[in-house]
Every structure is written in C-alpha cells, then in structure tokens.
C-alpha positions in Angstrom: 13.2 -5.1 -23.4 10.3 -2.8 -25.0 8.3 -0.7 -23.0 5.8 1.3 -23.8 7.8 4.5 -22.7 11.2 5.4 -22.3 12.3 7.5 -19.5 15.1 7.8 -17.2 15.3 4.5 -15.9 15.0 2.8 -19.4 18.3 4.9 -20.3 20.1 4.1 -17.2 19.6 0.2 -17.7 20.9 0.4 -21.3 23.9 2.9 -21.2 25.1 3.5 -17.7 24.5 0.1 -15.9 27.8 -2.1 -15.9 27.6 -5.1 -18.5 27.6 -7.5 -15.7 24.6 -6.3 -14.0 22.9 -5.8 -17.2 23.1 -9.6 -18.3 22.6 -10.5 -14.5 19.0 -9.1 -15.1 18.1 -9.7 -18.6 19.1 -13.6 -17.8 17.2 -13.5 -14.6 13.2 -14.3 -13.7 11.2 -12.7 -11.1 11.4 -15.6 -8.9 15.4 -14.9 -9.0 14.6 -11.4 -7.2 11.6 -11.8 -5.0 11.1 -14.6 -2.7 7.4 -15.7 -1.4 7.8 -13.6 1.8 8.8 -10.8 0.1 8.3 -8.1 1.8 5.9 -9.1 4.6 5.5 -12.8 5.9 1.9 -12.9 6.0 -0.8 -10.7 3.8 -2.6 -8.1 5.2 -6.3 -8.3 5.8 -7.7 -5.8 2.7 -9.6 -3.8 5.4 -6.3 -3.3 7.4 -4.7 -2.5 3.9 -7.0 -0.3 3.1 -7.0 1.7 6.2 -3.0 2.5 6.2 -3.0 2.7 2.5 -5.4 5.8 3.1 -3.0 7.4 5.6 -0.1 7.0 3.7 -1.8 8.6 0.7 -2.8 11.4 2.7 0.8 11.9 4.0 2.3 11.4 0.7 0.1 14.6 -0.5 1.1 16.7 2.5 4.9 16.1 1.8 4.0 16.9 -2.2 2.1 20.4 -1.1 
C-alpha cells in the first residue's frame, strides 16, 4: 500500500493492527466493505445536499473556534 503520505493511520495499519485484520483488508475489495445502500438508501437531490452540507460546514467551524 503506497500513499502519497504517511501519517498516523498509515503507521497504525502496518505496526499495531493485529495480523488477522491486516490480511483481512489487504485481501479484501471495496465491494467487500460497502454495500450499494451504503449509508443512505436513496441519493440526495444535490440542492438538498447542498443545503445541509452548508450547515454542517458552518457548525463544524463553530465547534473548531
């Protein structure tokens, strides 16, 4: 697995996650992890998306201030 940086997560996978796991994921393919429905049932309409997306982003900056 190369990436194009290598943080925190990058060194958890290689040294701290058990063996077992590890091969579990290197073996596996997206469609192994995330189903069709995954995480809604149907899309949102993009002017709907955009709209919450918008509040979440400006409650996302109060919690960071």
């Amino acid at each position: 697995m190369t990436l194009p940086f290598d943080g925190g997560i990058s060194a958890f996978f290689n040294y701290l996650t058990p063996d077992s796991v590890r091969s579990a994921i290197k073996r596996s393919d997206k469609s192994d992890i995330i189903s069709t429905s995954y995480p809604h049932q149907e899309r949102l309409a993009r002017a709907v998306y955009k709209g919450q997306l918008a509040k979440l982003q400006i409650e996302l900056v109060k919690m960071q201030a």
